[in-house]
Backbone bond lengths (Angstrom), bond angles and torsions (degrees), N, CA, C in turn:
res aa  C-N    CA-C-N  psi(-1)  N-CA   C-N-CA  omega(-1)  CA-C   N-CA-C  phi
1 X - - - 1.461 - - 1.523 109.25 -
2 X 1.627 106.46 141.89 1.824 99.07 -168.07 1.277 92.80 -77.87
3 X 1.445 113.01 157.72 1.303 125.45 143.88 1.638 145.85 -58.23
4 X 1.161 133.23 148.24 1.847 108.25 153.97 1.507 118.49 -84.54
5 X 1.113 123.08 141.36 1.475 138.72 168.57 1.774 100.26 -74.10
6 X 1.345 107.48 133.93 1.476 103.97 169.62 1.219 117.85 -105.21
7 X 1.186 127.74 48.79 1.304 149.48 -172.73 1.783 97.52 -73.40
8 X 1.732 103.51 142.92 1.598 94.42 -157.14 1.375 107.47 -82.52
9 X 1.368 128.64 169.05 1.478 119.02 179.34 1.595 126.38 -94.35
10 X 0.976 123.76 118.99 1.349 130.06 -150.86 1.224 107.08 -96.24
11 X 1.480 117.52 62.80 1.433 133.88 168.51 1.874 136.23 62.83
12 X 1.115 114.39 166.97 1.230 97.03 172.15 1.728 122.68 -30.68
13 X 1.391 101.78 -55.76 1.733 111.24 -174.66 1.850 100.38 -101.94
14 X 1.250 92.14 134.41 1.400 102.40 166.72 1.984 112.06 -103.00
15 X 1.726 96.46 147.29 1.438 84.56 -172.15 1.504 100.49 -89.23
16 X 1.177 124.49 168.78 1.357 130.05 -178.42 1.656 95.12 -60.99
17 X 1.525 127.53 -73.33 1.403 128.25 168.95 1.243 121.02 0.13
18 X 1.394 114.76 -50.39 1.583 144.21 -143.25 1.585 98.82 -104.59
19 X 0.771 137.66 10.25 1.844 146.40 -157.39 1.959 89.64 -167.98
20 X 0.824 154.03 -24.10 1.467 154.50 154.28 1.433 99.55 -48.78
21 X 1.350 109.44 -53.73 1.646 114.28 -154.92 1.623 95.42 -76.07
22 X 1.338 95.47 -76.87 2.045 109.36 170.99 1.296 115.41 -51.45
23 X 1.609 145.41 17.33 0.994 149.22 -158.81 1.837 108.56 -78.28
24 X 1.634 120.46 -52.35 1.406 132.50 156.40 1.576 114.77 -61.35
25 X 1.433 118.50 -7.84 1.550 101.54 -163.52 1.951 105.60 -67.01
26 X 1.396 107.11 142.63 1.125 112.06 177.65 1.796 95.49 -78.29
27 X 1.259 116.74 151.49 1.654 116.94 -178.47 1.233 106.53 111.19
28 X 1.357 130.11 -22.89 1.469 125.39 176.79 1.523 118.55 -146.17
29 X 1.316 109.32 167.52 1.618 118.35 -137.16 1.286 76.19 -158.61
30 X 1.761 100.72 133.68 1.631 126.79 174.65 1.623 84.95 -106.27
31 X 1.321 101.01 139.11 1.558 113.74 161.08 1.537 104.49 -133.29
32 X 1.540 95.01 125.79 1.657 105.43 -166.73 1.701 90.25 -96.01
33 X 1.089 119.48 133.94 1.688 141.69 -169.27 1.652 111.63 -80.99
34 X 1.470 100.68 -31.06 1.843 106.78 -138.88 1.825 92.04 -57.91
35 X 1.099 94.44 178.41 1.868 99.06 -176.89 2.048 87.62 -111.25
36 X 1.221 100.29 133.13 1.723 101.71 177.59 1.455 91.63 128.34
37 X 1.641 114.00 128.54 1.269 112.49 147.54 1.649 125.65 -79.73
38 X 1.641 103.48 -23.34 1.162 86.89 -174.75 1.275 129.86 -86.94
39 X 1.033 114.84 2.71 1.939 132.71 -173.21 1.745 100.31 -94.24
40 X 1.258 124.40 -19.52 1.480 125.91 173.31 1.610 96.58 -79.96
41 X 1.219 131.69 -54.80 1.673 146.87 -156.86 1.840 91.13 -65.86
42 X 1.370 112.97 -29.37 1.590 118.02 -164.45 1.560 102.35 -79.54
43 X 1.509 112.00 -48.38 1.313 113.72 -154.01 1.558 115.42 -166.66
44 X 1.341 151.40 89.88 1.358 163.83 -159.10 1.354 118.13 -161.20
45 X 1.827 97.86 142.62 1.329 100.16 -172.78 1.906 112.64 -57.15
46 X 1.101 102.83 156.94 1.350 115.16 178.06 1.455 125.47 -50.53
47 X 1.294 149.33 113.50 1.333 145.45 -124.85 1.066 151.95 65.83
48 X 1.306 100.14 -18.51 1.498 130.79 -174.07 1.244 109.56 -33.74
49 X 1.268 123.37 165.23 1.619 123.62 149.61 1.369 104.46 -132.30
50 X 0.985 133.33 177.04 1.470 141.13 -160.76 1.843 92.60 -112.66
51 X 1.215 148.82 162.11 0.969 170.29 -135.94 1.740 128.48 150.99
52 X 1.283 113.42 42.95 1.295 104.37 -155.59 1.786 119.81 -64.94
53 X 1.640 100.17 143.56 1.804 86.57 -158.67 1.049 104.96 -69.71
54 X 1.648 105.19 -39.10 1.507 90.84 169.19 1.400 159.09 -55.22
55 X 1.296 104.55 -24.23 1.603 139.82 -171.70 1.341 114.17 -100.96
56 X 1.388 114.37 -44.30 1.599 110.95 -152.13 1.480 107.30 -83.66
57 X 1.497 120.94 -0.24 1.378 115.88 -169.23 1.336 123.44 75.79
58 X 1.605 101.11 58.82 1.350 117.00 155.75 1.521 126.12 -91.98
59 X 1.238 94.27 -32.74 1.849 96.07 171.08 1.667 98.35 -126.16
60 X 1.553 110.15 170.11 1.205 109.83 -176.86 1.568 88.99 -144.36
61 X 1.514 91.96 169.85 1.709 111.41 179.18 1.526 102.91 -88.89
62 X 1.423 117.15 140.40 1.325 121.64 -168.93 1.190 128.84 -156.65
63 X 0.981 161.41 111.48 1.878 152.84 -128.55 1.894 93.27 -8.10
64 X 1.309 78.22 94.70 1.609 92.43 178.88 1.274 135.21 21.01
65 X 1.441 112.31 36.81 1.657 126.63 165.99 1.434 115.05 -102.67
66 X 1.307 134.68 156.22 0.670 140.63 172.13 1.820 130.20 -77.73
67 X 1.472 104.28 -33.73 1.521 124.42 -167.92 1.468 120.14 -133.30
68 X 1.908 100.36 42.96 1.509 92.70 168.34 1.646 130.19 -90.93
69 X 1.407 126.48 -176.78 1.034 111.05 -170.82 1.397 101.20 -78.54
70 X 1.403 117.82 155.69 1.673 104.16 -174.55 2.052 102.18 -101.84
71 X 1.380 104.10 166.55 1.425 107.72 -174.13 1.511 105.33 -41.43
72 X 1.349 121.79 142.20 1.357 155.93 169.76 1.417 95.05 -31.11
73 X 1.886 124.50 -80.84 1.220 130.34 175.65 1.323 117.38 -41.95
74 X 1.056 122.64 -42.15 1.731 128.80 -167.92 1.874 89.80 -72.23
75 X 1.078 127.03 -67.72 1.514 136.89 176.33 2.012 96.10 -37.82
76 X 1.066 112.73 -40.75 1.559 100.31 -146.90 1.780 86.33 -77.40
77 X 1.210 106.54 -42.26 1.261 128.48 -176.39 1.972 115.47 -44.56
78 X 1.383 115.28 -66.34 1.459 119.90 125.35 1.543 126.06 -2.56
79 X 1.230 91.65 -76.94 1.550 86.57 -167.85 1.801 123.12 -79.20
80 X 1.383 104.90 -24.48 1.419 128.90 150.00 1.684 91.04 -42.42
81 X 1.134 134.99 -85.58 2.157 136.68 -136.42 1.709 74.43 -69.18
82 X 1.142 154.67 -39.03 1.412 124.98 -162.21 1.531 106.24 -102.36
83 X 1.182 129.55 49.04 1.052 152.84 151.52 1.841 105.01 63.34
84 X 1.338 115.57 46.57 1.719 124.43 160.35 0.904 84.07 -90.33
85 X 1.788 100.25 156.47 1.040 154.01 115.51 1.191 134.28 -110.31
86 X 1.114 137.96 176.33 1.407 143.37 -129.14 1.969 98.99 -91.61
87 X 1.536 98.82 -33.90 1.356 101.90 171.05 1.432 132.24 -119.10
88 X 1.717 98.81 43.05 1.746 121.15 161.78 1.166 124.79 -93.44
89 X 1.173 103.56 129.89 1.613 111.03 -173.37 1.795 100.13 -89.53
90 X 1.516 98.51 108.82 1.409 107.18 -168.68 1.874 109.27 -86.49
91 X 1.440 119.27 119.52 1.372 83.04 169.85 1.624 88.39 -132.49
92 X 1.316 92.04 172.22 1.931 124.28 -165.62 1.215 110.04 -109.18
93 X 1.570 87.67 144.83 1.644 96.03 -161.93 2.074 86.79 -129.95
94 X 1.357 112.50 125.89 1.334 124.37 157.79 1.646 124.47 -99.20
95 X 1.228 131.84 -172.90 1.191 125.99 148.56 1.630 126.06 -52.14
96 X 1.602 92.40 -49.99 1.457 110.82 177.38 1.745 124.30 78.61
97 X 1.613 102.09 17.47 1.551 106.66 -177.08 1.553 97.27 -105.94
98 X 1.263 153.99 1.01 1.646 146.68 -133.73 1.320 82.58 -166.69
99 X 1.708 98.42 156.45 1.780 104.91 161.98 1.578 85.42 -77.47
100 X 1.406 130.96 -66.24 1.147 146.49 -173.90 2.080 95.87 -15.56
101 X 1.004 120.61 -44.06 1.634 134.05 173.39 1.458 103.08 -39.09
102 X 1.415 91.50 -64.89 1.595 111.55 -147.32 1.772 79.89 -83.26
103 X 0.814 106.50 -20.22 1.986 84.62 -166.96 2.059 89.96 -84.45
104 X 1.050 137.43 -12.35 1.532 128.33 133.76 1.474 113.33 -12.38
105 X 1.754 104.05 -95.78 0.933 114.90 -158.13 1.923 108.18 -57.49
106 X 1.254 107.28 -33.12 1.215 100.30 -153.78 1.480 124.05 -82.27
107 X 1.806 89.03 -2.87 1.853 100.39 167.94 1.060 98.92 -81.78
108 X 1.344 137.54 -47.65 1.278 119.58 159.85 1.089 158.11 21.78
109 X 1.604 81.47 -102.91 1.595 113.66 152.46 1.838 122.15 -34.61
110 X 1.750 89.94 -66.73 1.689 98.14 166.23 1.604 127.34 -39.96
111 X 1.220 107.87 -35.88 1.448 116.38 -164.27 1.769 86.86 -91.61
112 X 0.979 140.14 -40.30 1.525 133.50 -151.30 2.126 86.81 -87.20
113 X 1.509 119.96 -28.52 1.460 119.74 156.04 1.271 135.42 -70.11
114 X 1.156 115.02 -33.74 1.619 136.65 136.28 1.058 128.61 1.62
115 X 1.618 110.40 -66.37 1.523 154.15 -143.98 1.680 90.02 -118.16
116 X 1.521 135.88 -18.06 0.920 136.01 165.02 1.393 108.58 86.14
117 X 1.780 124.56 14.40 1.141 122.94 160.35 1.660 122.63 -78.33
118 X 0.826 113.02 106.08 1.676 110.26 175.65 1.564 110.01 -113.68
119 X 1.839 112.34 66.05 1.012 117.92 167.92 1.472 95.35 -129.67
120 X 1.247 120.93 49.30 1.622 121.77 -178.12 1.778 112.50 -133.98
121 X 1.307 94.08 155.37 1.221 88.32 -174.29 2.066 96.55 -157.11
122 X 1.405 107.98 -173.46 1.333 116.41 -161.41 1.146 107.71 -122.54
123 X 1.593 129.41 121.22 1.489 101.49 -177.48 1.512 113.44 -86.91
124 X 1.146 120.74 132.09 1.875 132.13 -166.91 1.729 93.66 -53.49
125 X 1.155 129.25 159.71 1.190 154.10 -137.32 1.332 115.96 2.70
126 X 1.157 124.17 20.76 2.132 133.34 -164.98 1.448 95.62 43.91
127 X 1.467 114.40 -130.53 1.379 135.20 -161.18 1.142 124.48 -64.88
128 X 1.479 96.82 -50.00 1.500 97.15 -173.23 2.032 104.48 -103.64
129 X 1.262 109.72 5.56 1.432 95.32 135.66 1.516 132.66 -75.50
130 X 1.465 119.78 -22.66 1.228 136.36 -160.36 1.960 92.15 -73.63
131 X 1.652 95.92 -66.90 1.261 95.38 174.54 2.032 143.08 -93.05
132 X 1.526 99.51 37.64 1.139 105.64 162.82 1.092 133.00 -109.44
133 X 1.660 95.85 28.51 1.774 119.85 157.90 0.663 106.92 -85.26
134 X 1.938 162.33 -158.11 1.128 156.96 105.21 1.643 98.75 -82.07
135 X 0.988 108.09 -12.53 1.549 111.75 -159.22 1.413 115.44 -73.50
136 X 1.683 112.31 -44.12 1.370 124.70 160.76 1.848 131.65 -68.57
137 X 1.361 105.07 128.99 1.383 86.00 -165.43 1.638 135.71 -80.10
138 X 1.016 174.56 62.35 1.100 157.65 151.77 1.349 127.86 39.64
139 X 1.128 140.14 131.85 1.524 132.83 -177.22 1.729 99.77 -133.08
140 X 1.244 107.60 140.84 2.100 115.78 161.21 0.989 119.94 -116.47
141 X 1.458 107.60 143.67 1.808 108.66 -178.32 1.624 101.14 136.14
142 X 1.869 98.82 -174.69 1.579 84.47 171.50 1.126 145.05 -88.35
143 X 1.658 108.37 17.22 1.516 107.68 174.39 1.542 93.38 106.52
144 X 1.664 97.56 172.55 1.876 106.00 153.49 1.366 121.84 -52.37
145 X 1.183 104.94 154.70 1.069 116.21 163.95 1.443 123.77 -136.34
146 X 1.733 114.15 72.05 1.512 129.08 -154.30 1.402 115.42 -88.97
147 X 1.200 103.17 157.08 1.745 114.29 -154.38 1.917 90.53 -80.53
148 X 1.535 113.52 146.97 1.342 106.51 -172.80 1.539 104.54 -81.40
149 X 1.187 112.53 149.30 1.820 133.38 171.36 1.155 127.85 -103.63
150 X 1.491 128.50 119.24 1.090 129.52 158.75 1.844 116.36 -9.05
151 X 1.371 140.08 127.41 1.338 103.81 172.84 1.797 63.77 -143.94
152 X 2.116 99.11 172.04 1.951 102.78 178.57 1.635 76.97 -133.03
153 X 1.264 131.15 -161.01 1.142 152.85 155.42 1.270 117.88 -147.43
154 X 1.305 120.98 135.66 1.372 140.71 -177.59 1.464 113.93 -109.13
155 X 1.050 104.00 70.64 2.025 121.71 179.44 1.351 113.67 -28.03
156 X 1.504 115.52 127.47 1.210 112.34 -158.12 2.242 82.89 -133.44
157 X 1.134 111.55 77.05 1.527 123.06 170.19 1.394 108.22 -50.31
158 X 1.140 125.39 -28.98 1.555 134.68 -167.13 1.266 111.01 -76.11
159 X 1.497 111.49 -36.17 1.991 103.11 171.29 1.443 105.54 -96.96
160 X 1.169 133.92 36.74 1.447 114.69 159.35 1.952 89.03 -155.68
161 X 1.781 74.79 141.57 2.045 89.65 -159.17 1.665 92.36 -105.95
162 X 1.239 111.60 135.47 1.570 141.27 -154.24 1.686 85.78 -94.91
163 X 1.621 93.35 156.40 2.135 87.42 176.77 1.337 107.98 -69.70
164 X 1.343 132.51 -34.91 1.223 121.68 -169.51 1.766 119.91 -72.29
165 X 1.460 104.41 -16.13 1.472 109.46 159.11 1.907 124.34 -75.50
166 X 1.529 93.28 -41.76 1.644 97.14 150.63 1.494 121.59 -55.12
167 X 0.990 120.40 -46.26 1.320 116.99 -179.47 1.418 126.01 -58.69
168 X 1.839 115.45 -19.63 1.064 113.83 -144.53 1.897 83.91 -117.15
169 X 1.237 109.23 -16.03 1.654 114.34 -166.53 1.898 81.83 -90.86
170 X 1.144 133.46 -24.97 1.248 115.33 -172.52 1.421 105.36 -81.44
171 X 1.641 115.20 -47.22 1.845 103.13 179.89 1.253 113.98 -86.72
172 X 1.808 124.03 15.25 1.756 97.01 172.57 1.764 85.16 -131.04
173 X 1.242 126.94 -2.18 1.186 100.74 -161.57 1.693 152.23 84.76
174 X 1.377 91.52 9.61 1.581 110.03 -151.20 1.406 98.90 -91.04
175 X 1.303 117.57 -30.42 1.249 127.22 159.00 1.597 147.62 -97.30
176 X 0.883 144.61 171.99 1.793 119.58 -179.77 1.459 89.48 -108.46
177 X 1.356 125.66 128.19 1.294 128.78 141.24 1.320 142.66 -84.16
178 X 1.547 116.30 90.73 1.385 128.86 -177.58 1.085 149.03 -65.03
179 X 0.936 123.00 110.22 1.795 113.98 -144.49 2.019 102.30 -108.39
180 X 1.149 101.61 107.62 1.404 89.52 -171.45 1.955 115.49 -122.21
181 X 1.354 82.94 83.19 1.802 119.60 -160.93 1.141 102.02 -122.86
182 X 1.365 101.51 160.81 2.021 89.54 172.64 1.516 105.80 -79.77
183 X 1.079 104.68 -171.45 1.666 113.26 -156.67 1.570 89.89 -94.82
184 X 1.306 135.94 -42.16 1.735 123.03 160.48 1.238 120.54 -32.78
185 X 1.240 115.12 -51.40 1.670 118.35 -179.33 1.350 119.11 -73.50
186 X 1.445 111.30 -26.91 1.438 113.41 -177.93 1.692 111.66 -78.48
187 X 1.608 103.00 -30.97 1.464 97.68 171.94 1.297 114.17 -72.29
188 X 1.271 115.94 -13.31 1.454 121.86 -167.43 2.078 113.06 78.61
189 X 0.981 96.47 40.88 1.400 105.58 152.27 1.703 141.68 -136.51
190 X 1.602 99.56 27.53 1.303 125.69 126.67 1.396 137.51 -152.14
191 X 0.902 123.70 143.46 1.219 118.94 -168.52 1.745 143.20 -118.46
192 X 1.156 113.92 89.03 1.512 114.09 -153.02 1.637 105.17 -44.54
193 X 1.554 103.90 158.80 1.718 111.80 -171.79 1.762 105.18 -83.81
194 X 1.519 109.58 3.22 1.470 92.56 150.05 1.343 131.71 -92.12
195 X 0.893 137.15 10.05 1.437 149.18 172.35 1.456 106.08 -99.87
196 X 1.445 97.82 158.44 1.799 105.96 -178.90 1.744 105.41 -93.08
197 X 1.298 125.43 -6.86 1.251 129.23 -156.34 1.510 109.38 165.69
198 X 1.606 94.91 154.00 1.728 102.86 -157.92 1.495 103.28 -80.57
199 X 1.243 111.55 152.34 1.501 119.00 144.15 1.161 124.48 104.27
200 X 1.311 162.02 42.19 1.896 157.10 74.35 1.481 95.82 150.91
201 X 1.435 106.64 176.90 1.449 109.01 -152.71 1.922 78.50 -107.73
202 X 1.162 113.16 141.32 1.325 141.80 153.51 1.401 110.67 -16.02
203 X 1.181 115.33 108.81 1.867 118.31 -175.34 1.485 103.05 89.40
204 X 0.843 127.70 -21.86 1.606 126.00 -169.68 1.695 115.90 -41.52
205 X 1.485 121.72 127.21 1.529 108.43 147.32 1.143 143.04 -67.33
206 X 1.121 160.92 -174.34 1.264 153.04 132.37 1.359 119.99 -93.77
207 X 1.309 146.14 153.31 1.116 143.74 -154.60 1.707 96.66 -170.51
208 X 1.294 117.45 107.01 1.691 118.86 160.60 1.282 138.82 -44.42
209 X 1.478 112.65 65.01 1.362 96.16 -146.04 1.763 100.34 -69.16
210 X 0.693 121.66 -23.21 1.546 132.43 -168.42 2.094 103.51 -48.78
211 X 1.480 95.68 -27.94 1.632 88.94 -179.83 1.469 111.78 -107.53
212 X 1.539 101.08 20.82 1.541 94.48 176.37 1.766 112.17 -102.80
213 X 1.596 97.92 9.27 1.626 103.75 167.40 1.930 98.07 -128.14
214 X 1.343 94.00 131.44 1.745 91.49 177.24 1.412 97.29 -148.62
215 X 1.370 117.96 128.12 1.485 120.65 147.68 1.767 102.53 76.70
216 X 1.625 110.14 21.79 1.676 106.12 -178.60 1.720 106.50 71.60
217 X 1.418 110.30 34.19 1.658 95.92 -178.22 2.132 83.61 -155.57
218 X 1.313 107.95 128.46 1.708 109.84 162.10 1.518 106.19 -62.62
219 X 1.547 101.08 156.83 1.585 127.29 -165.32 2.070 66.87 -124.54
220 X 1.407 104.33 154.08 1.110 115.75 161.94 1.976 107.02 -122.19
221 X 1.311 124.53 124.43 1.342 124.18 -164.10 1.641 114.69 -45.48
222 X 0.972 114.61 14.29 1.714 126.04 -162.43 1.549 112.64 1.36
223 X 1.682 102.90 82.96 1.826 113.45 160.10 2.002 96.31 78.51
224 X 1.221 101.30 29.83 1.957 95.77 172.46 1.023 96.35 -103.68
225 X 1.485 148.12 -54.92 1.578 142.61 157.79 1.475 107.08 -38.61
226 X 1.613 106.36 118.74 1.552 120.59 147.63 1.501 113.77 -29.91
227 X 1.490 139.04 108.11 1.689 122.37 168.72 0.992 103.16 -82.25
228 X 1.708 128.39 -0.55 1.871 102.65 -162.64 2.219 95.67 -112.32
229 X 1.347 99.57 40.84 1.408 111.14 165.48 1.818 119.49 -138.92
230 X 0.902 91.39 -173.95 1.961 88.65 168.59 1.541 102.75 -109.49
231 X 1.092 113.32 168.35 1.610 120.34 174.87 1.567 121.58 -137.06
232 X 1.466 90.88 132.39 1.347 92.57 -174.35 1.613 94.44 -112.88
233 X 1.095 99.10 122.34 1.914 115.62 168.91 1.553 125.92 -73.90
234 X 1.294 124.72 97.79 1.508 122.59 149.10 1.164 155.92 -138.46
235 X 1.425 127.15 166.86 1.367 122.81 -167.86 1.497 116.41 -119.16
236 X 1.243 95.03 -131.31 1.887 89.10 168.64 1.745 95.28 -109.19
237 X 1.536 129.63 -52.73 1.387 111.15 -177.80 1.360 124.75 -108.43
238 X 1.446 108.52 11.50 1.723 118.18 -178.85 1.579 95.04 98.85
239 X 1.262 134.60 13.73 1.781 119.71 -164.03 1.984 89.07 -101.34
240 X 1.384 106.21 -78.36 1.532 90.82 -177.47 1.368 131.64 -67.84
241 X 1.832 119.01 -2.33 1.201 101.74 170.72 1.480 93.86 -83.42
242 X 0.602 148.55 -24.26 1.919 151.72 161.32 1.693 108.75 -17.80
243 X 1.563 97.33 -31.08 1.361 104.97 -175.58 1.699 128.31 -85.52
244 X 1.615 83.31 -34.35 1.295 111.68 -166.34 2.371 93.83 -96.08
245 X 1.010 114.31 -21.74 1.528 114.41 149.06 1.435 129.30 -55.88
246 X 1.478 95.22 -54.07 1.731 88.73 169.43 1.394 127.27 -92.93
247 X 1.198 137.07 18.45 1.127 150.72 152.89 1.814 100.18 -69.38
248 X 1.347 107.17 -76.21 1.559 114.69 167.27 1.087 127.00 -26.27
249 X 1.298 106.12 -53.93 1.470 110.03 -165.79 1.741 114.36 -98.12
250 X 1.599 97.03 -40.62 2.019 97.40 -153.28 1.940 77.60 -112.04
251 X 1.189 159.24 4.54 1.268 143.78 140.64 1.579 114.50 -88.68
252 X 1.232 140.49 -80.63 1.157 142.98 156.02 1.577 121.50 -39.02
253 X 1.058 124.71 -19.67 1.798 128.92 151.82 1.511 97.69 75.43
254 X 1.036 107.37 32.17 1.821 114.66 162.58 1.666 113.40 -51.17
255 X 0.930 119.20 119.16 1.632 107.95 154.00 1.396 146.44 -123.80
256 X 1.434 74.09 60.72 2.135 86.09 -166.67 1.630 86.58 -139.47
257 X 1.706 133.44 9.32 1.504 124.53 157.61 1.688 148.57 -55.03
258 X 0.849 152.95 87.01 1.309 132.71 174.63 1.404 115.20 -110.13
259 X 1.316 117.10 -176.38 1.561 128.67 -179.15 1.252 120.59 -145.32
260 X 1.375 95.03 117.18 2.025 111.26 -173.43 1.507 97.49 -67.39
261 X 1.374 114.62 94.37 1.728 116.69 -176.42 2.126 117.81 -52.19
262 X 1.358 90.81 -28.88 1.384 125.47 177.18 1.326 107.68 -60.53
263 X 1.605 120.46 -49.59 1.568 116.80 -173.17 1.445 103.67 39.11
264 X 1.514 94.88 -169.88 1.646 113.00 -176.39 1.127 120.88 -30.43
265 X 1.800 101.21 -60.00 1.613 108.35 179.77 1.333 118.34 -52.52
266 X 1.564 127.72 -0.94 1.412 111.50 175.35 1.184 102.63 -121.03
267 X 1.429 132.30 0.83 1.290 144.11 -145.39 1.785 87.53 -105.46
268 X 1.032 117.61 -46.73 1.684 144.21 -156.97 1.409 94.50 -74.78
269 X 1.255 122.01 -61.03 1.517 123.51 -169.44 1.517 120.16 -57.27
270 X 1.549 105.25 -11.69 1.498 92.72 178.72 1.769 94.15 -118.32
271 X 1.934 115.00 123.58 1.308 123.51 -166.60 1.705 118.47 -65.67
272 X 1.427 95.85 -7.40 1.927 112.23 -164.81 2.050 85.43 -87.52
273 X 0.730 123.66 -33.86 1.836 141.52 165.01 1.701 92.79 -28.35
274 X 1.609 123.29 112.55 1.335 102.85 165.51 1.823 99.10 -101.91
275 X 1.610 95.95 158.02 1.440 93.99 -160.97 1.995 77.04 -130.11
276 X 1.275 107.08 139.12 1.471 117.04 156.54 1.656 144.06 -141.69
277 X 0.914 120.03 175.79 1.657 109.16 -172.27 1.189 102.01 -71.28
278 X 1.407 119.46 137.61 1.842 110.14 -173.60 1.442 104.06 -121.05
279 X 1.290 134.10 166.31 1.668 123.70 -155.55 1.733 94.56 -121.89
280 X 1.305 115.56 -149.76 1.488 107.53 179.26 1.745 120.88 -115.24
C-alpha cells in the first residue's frame, strides 16, 4: 500500500517549478478543473485526472439556483472516486488565461476548504503556465485513473454565508457585501439569466473582480475592501466571487471571508429579497 510523502505544502498557489520537482510524489493528486473533455484528452499535466467543474458535480442546482454547494456526502463521495484522501495534498489545475479560469479552480479550492481539507492548493498560471516551459512535460489521453480513498469532511459553515446572514449584513451593515459582477449588472443594467431580476443586494460593494486575475499572476485589491468588517463575497452563481474569496482570504490571509454560493441567482428567487441599482 503507497504511502503519503510529507512533503511541505507550498501554499495557496503552487509554482509550476514546485509541481516539476513533486510531480511523481506518491501523496498527491493533480486535479485538472477545465470544463471540456476534449481539451484534457489533448494536453494535461502529467497525472492529472480530469474533474470537470462543470460536469463532475461541483456545484448543484438547488431552490432554484444554479451554483450551490452540493450535499457534503455527495462532495465527499467525489472526492473519494479521484483518489483523495484525507492526507493528499490536492492541487488544481485551470486553463489559467481568464480570471473567469481561475474562478474554476478557485471554487474549488473553496469547496475542498469547505470540506475542511486544507491540503490544496492552485497551480500559479494553470496550463499554460505549466506549458510555457518546453521543459515540463505534457501528457494525452484520459488522464489517471486512481484507485478510490477513504476521504471524511470536517464542515467548515464559517466560509460559506447562509441567506439569513446575507440578509442581516444588508440591513445593519455589519458586514461588507461584495459584489463581484461587472459593474452593468451591479447597477442593474444587465442582467445575467441566472437571476430573476436585475440589480445587487442593498448595501452592496462592487469590486472588479475581472482585474484581480491578469496575465496568469493575482492583482491583490490593494485597501478597496473595508478590513475592519467580515466579507461576504457575491456574484450571480458563487464562480467569480470564488475568485474574489481567495484573493481575500488564501492571498491576503483575511479571516473574516465567506461566499454566498447562491449569489443573485438564489438571492432573486425569493420576491420579499429587495434588489437595487447599486453605484460604484
Amino acid at each position: 500500500m503507497t504511502t503519503e510523502t510529507p512533503f511541505p505544502h507550498p501554499g495557496p498557489l503552487a509554482d509550476p517549478e514546485w509541481l516539476h520537482r513533486h510531480l511523481d510524489d506518491p501523496g498527491l493528486r493533480i486535479v485538472d478543473v477545465r470544463s471540456g473533455a476534449d481539451a484534457f484528452r489533448q494536453a494535461h499535466v502529467p497525472n492529472a485526472v480530469h474533474a470537470d467543474y462543470a460536469a463532475a458535480g461541483w456545484r448543484a442546482a438547488a431552490e432554484g439556483a444554479p451554483g450551490m454547494l452540493p450535499p457534503v456526502d455527495r462532495l465527499c463521495d467525489l472526492v473519494s472516486s479521484l483518489g483523495i484522501g484525507n492526507g493528499t495534498l490536492v492541487v488544481l489545475v485551470a486553463n489559467g488565461l481568464t480570471a473567469g479560469d481561475f474562478g474554476n479552480a478557485a471554487r474549488v479550492y473553496w469547496t475542498f476548504k469547505v470540506l475542511g481539507h486544507d491540503r490544496v492548493t492552485i497551480l500559479r498560471g494553470g496550463l499554460a503556465g505549466w506549458t510555457s516551459d518546453p521543459a515540463r512535460p505534457v501528457e494525452a489521453g484520459p488522464g489517471a485513473d486512481p484507485e478510490r480513498r477513504p476521504f471524511t469532511a470536517s464542515y467548515r459553515p464559517g466560509l460559506r454565508a447562509a441567506v439569513d446572514e446575507v440578509e442581516n449584513a444588508s440591513e445593519t451593515g455589519h458586514s461588507v457585501l461584495l459584489d463581484a459582477r461587472s459593474l452593468a449588472q451591479h447597477r442593474g443594467e444587465e442582467k445575467s439569466p441566472a437571476a430573476r431580476v436585475p440589480g445587487t443586494i442593498p448595501g452592496a460593494m462592487w469590486l472588479d473582480w475581472e482585474r484581480l486575475y491578469s496575465a496568469g499572476e493575482l492583482k491583490t485589491p490593494a485597501g478597496a475592501v473595508p478590513e475592519d468588517k467580515p466579507v461576504i463575497a457575491f456574484c450571480n452563481t458563487g464562480h467569480s466571487a470564488a475568485l474574489a474569496w481567495f484573493v481575500l482570504s488564501e492571498v491576503e490571509g483575511r479571516p473574516d471571508v465567506s461566499l454566498y454560493d447562491g449569489s443573485m441567482s438564489h438571492w432573486t428567487q425569493d420576491p420579499s429579497h429587495p434588489v437595487v441599482a447599486g453605484g460604484t
